[in-house]
Structures are given as C-alpha cells and as structure tokens.
C-alpha positions in Angstrom: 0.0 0.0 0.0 1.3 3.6 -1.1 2.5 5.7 1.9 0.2 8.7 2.1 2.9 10.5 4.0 6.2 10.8 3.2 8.9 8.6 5.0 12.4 9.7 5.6 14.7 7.1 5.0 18.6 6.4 4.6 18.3 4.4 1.1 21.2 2.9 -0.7 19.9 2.7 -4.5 21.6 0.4 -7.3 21.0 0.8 -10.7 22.2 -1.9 -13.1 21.9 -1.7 -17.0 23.0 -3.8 -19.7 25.9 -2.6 -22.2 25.6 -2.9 -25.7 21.9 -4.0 -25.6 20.2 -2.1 -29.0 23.2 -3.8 -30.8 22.2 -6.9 -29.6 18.5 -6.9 -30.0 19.6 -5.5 -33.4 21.4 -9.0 -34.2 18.9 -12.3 -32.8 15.3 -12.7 -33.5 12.7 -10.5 -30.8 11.5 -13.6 -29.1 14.9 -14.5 -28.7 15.8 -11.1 -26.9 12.6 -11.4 -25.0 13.3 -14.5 -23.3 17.2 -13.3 -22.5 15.4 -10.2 -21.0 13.1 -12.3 -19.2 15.9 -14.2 -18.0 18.5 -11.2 -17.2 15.8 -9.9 -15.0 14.7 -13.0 -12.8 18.7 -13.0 -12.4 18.8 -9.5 -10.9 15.5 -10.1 -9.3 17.5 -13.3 -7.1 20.4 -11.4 -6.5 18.7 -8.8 -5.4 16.2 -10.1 -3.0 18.9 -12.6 -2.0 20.7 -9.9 0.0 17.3 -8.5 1.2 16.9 -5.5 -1.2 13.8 -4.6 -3.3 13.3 -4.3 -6.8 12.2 -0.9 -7.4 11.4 -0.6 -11.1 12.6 -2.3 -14.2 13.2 0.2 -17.2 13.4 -2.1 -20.0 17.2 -3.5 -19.6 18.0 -0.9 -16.5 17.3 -2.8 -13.1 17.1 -0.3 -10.0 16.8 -1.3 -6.6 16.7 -0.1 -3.3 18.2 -1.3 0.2 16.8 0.2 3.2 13.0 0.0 2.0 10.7 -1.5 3.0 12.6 -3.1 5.0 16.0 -1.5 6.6 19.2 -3.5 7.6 22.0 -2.4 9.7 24.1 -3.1 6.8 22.1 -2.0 3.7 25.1 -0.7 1.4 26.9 -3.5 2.5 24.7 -5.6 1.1 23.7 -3.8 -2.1 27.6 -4.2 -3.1 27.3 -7.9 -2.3 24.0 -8.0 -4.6 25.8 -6.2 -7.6 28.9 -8.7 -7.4 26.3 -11.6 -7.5 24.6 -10.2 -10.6 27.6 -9.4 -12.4 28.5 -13.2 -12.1 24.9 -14.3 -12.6 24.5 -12.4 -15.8 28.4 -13.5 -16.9 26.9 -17.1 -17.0 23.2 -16.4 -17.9 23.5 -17.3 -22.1 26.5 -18.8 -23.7 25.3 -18.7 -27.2 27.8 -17.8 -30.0 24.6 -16.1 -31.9 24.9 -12.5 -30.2 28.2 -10.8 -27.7 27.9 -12.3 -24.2 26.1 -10.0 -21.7 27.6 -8.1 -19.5 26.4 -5.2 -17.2 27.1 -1.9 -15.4 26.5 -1.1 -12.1 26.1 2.1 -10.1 25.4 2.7 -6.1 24.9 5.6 -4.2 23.4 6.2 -0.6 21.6 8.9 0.7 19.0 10.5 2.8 15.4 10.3 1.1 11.6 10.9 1.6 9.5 7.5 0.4 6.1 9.0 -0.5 3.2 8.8 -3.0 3.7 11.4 -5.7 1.7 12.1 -8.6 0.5 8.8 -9.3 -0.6 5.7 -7.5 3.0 4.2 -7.1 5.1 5.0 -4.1 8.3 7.8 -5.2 11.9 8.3 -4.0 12.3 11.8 -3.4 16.0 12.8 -3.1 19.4 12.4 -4.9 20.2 8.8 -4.6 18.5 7.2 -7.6 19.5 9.8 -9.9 23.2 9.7 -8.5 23.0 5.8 -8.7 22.1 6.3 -12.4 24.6 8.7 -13.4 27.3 6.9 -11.8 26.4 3.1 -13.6 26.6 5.2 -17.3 30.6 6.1 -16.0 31.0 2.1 -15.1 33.1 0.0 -17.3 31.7 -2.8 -18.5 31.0 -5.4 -16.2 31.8 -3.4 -12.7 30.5 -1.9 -10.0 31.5 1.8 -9.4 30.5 3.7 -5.8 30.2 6.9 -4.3 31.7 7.9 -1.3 29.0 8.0 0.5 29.0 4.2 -0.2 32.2 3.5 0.7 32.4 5.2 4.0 29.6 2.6 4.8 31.4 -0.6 3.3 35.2 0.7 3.9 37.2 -2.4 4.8 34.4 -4.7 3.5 35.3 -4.8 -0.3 38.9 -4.2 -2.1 38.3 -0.9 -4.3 40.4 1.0 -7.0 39.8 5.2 -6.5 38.3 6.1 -9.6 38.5 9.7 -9.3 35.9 12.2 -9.7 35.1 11.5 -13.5 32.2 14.3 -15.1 28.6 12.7 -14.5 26.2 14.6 -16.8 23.3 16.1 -15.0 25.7 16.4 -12.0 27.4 19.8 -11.2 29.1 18.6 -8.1 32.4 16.5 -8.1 31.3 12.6 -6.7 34.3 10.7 -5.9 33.6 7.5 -7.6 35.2 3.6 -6.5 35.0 0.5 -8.5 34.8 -2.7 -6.2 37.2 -5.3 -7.2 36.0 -8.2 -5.0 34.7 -8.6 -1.1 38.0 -8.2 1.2 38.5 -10.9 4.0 37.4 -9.1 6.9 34.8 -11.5 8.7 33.0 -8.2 9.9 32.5 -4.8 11.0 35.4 -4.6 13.9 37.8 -6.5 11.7 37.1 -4.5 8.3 37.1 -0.9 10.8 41.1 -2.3 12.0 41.5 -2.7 8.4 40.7 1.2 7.2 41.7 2.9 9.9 42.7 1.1 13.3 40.7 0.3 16.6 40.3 2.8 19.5 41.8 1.6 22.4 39.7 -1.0 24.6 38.0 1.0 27.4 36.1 -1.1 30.3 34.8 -4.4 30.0 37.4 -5.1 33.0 35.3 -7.7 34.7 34.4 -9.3 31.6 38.0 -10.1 30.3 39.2 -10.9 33.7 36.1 -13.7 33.4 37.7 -14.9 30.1 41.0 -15.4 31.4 39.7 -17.6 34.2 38.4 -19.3 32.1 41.1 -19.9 30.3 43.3 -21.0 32.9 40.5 -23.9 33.5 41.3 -24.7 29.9 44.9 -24.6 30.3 44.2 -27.4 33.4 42.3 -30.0 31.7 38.6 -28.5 31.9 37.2 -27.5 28.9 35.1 -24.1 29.0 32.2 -22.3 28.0 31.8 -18.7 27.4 28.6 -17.2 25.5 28.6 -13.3 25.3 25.6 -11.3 24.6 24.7 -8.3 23.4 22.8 -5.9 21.6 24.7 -4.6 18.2 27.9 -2.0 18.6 28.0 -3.1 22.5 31.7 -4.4 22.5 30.9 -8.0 21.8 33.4 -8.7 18.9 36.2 -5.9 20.4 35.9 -8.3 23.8 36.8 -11.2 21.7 40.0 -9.5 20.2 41.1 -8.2 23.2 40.8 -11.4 24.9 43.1 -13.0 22.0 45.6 -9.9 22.1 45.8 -11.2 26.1 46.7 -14.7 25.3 48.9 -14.1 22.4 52.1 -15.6 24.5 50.1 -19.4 25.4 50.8 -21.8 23.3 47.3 -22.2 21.9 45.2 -22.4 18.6 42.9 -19.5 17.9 40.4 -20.5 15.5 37.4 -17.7 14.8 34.5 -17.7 12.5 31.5 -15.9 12.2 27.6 -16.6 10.7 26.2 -13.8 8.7 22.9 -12.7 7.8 23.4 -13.4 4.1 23.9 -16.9 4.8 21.1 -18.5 7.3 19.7 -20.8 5.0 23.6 -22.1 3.9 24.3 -25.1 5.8 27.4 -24.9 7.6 28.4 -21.7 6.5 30.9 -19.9 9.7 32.2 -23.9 9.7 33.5 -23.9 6.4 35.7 -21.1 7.9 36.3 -22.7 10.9 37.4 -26.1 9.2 39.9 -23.7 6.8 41.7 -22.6 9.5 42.2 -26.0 11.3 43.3 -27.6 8.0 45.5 -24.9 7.6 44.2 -24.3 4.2 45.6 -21.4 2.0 43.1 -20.0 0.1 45.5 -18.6 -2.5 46.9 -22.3 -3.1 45.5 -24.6 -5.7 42.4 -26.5 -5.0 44.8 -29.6 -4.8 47.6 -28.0 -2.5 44.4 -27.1 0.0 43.3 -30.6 -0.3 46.6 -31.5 0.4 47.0 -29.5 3.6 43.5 -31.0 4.7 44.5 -34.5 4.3 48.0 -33.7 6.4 46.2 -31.7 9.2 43.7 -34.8 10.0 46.7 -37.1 9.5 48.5 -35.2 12.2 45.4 -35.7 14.9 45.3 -39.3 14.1 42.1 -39.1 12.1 41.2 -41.8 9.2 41.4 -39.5 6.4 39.6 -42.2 4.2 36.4 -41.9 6.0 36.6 -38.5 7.1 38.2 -36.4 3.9 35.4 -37.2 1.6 32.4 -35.7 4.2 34.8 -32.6 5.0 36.1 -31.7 1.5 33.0 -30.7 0.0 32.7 -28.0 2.8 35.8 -26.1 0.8 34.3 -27.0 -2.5 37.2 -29.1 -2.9 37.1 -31.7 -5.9 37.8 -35.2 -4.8 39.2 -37.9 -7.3 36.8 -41.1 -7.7 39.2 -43.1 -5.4 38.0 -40.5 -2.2 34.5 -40.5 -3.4 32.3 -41.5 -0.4 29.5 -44.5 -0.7 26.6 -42.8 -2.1 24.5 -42.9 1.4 21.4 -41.2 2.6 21.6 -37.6 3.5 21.2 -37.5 7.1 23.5 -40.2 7.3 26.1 -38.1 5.6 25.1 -35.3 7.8 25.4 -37.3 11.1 28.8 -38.4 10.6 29.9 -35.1 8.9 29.1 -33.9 12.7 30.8 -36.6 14.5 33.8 -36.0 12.5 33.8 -32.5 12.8 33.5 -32.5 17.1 36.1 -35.9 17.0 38.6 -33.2 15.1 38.3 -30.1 17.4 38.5 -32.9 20.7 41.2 -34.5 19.4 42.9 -31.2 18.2 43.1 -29.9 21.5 44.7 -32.8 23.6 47.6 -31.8 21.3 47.5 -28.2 21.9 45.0 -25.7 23.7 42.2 -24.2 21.3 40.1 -21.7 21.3 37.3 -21.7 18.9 35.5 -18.3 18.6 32.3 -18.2 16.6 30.7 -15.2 16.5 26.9 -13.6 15.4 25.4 -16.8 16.4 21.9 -15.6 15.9 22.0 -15.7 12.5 23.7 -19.2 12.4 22.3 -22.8 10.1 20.6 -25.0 11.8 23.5 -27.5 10.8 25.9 -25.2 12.6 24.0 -24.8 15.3 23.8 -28.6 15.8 27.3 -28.6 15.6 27.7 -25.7 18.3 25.6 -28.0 20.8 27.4 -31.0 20.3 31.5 -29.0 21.1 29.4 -27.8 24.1 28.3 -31.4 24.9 31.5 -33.0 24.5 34.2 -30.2 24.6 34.1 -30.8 28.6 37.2 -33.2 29.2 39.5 -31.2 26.5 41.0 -28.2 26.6 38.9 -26.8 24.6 37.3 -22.9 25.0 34.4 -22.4 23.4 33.8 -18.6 22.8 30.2 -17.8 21.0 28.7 -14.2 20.9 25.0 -13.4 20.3 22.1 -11.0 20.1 19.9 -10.8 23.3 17.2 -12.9 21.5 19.8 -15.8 20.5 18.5 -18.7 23.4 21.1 -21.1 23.4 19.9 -24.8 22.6 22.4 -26.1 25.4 21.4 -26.4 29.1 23.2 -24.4 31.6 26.5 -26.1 33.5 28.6 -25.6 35.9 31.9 -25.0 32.8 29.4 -22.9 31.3 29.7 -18.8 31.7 27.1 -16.4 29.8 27.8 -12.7 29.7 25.7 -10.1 29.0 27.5 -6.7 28.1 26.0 -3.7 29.5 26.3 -0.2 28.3 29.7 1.8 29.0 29.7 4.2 32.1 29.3 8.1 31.1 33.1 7.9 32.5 33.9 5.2 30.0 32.2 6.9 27.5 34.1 10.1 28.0 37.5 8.3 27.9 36.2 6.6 24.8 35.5 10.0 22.8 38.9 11.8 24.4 41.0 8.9 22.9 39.1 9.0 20.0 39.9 12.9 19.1 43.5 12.4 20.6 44.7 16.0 20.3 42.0 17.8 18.7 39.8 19.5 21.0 36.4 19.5 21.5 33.9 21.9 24.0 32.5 20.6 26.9 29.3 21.1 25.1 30.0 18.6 22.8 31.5 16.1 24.6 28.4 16.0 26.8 26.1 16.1 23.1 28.2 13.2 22.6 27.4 10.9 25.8 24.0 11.8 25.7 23.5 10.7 22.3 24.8 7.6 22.6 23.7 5.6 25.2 26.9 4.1 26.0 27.3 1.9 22.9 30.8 2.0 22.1 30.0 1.4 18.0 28.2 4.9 18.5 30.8 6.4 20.6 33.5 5.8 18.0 31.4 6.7 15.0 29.4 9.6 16.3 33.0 11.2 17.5 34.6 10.7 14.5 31.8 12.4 12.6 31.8 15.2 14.6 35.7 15.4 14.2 35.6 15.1 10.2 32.4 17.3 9.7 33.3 20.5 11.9 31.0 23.0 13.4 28.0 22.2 11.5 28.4 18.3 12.5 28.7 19.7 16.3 25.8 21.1 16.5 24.5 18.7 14.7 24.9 16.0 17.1 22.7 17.2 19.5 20.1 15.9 17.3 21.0 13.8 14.6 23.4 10.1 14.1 25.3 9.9 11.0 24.5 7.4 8.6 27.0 4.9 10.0 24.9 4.1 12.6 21.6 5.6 11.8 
C-alpha cells in the first residue's frame, strides 16, 4: 500500500543496466531477446532479494533497486555491493550462445537520505538524490563493474577491495562525486575486523570484569577443563572488540585460535561460519590450488590421528574441494552423511586440543544454520574433558539450545559508564579539541554503545561546526 505521507529514510539505491543492448536486440530474432530479457531480470530479481533488497522498477534492460526499504538492515550498502557482485557473475553465466556478444552489465550505487512518499500517481516515489546519482554513476561504469560513491564506501570501507576512480564528469551532475570500483569482497569477517582494516581500533575502554572472566576461564582450559563462554549483546555493544582483546591477552600461550562468524546473508547455507572454521584448522591457504588445499587437509587430519579415508570425503566438500573417484564417499542417505559429517567435525576439534590448547570463537550466532548450530551444541556437549574454549557471541534474543552447567559462563554486556564513554570520545579525538558542550552532546546521544561512541565522534571530528551542532540531534548514517 502507497505511503500517504512521506517517510524519511537512509536508502542505498543500485542501478544496473545492460551494455551494448540495441546492438544486440539488433542481431537475434525478438523472441529471442525477450526471453534473455526475461531471464536477465529473474537473475537480478534473485540477486537482489537474496541480500534482502527490493526491486524498485525495471526500465526495460535498466534494473534499480533499493536497500533500506521497505525493509531496513543495519548493513544496507553493504549488502547492495554484495547484490551487484552476485549479478555481475549471474548475468556473466546467464547465455553462452555464440549467436549475439555475451552479456555483460554496469552497475552504479549511491546512498543517501530520502523521503518515500506517493507522488503524482498511485506508485510509491523516492524523493532525493540517490537514484538519480546511482544512475549517473552506472553510465561512468566499465563494462561489467561496480562503481560507488563515497558515501557508499564510508559505509562498506574495509568490507570490499576498491580501486579510486576519481571524480570523472557525470552529466546532470554539477558537483564533483568521488567514484570507486569494487574489485572483490575483502576478507574481513565483519565490522570490527574490516574498521582495523581502514583505519585502526580505538583503544579497549572497560569491560574489566568481563575479560578478567575470560582469562579464568582460560586457565581452567589450560588445566584439563574444557570451558564455556557465551557473550551477549545488543549490536555495537563491544561483543566482537571483547573477543579481540581477549586474543591480544593470550597471544604468548601456546594455543590455537580458530574464529568464524555466521552472517545474515547466509542462514539458510548449511554450515556456513564452519567452512571457515574447518579452513583454519586444516590450515588451508586460500590462495593455493584447490589440490595444494586438499593437500593441507588430508595432512592436518593425519597429524590428529584421524582416518582421512572416512573422514576427507564428508569434509572436503565444505571447501568446494574436488575429490578424485578413489576418495568418493559411498553414495548414502543424507542425514546419514550429515550425522557423521558432525561426529567427524566435534572428534577433530576434541582431538585437536589434547595436542595443543584451542580456542574456537564463533561469533553472530543468531544468524547461524541450523546444521551449525547442531554442531555448536554437540563441542558444548562434549568439549568438557578437552582443553577446549568455546567462545560464541549473540544478540539478546539468541537462546542457546544447550542447558546451563557448571563449565558454562554467559555474559551479558551492558552499556559503558558516562566515565567510560568520556574516555572513549577523548581517545578518539586524541589532540584535537572538542567543547565541553559537545563532549556531553556526545554521551547523551549515545547511550553508551561504544560502536556509536566511535562513530558519532569521528563524525563530529571530520564534519566540523556544523556536524557539532548537529549532534545534538542527529546520528550519521553509520549508525543511523
């Protein structure tokens, strides 16, 4: 139903449009081109919704979507880029017929702040700059790329490797856009990782009692008593910064660190964060040839005492890792192969730590399969005798599908102190000053979540007196 009112809105928009296509209509027959149309679209339409965006129009072969309505995401730009490298390698594969030039696409993404309302007609408008922007930017795209404003990047810096592009002309457009092409997604596992990435972390303020909690726990560990820790939180609370700093502290113990994380993208891919998880314990370079990896794999299990006959054939397949016919498994049911995929996964991380102390860290797990979910349950089941540390963050609504025990530790991560805070947005500005005024604009606005702290301050610092006053009333989009 049209919105009688207008909405205001942070939107990311993407605009996608075929190159080259009145030369190809030009060349096959029109029922041809319709049904390669038909087909291009259905392939932006999954891409699209895939990473929760909405298709906002089609204009003949120009696609343009939105992210951020109707429904918003924390991570909306994020996610948009995603989308656009997805289509560009659905549409690479969608027709490989010698009759016409292979498709290929350009994409353009801006973000901006928008009013959603209904204008002249029945349909629901975009008022603002972002579509238009998003258009003019895909016509300055190469073929087959994804170009970005800077708005854009600010919001997906660390996330994606990107090539500066400048600020090329874009016609209609009188101010200068700085423009980036996305190369491919980075390997930062998340927001705290892909933020040391751009620009560094602040330094860790508070969360004493919580990290002196992890380290008793970790001397359990380092005794024969395999632990438990499951850390809570609401999003930009500290959970993933406790984590690191907790892994900074143990740096000089002989130990494994092995982290993954689940992702919103992925709750319907089975075993998704354990693919990760199962990369890192092979010791599996994903640079190397498919063969060297597999190589790695079989050593790593051979060095835990593991069958690798039985077990490499139900774990290979998680890496996407071809098999020759002489490792094929026994065609057997599927729950069968998932049952002993599981066994096989817990036996390695049990057996791995009687070697040497691990700790396994798997974050965001309110967004995790099923499968690994199943597989979290049984480490906590069995993880008891081995020195073993299980560390697994969540939202508040995440209910763990374990009973409480006695090696088990749940944390819930309150807001920082006004003093914390404080301390927080003075090492944050290091030598630059800011008036008490702001400083207590600052605290006030937010809440003590340290993701809002750091952002928030660093906002203020880049966007000067305006920004100042401006946070009295207003988050930038970072966080908004």
């Amino acid at each position: 139903m049209p919105l009688r009112s207008g909405e205001r809105r942070h939107l990311t928009v993407l605009f996608c449009d075929l190159v080259g296509s009145t030369e190809i209509a030009a060349q096959i027959d029109p029922e041809e081109w319709r049904d390669l149309i038909a087909a291009y679209h259905r392939a932006a339409a999954e891409a699209i919704t895939r990473f929760g965006g909405h298709v906002a129009k089609y204009l003949g072969d120009g696609v343009m979507a939105y992210f951020g309505w109707p429904e918003a995401h924390e991570n909306d730009a994020e996610r948009a880029a995603r989308a656009s490298l997805a289509l560009l390698d659905a549409i690479s594969q969608l027709d490989n017929s010698r009759t016409h030039p292979k498709l290929s696409a350009r994409i353009g993404i801006d973000s901006g702040t928008v009013v959603i309302g209904q204008g002249a007609g029945k349909e629901t408008d975009v008022f603002g700059d972002a579509p238009n922007v998003a258009a003019r930017v895909q016509s300055s795209a190469a073929p087959g790329s994804v170009l970005i404003t800077s708005a854009v990047h600010k919001l997906v810096s660390g996330l994606f490797l990107v090539e500066d592009c400048g600020t090329p002309a874009l016609k209609g457009l009188e101010r200068p856009v700085q423009l980036y092409r996305i190369i491919e997604q980075s390997r930062a596992r998340g927001r705290l990782e892909a933020a040391a990435a751009a620009r560094g972390l602040t330094p860790f303020v508070g969360r004493d009692d919580e990290l002196r909690s992890l380290m008793n726990r970790w001397e359990r560990v380092l005794d024969g008593e395999g632990q438990v820790v499951l850390i809570l939180g609401e999003a930009g609370i500290g959970k993933s910064r406790l984590v690191q700093r907790f892994h900074q502290q143990i740096l000089n113990t002989a130990h494994t660190w092995v982290e993954a994380a689940a992702a919103p993208f992925y709750q319907n891919t089975p075993f998704y964060p354990i693919a990760e998880v199962l990369r890192e314990l092979g010791g599996c370079n994903r640079d190397a040839s498919a063969e060297a990896q597999l190589a790695q794999l079989v050593q790593a299990l051979e060095m835990t005492g593991l069958r690798t006959n039985d077990t490499i054939p139900l774990l290979a397949p998680l890496l996407n890792l071809p098999l020759s016919e002489k490792r094929q498994l026994a065609v057997i049911l599927p729950e069968r192969r998932r049952r002993r995929l599981l066994t096989s996964l817990v036996e390695w991380v049990v057996v791995a730590a009687r070697r040497l102390p691990i700790v396994l860290a798997i974050e965001d797990l309110h967004w995790a399969d099923p499968s690994t979910l199943e597989l979290v349950r049984l480490l906590v089941d069995q993880g008891a005798g081995a020195r073993l540390l299980l560390v697994y963050t969540a939202r508040p609504e995440f209910r763990p599908p374990w009973p409480l025990r006695t090696h088990h530790t749940h944390m819930t991560l309150d807001r920082l102190s006004t003093c914390n805070v404080r301390q927080m947005v003075l090492q944050v500005v290091a030598h630059q000053a800011l008036t008490e005024q702001t400083l207590a604009a600052v605290v006030e606005r937010t809440g003590g979540v340290p993701l809002f702290v750091e952002e928030l301050t660093r906002a203020v610092l880049e966007g000067g007196d305006a920004t100042r006053r401006a946070a009295r009333s207003r988050l930038p989009c970072a966080i908004h």
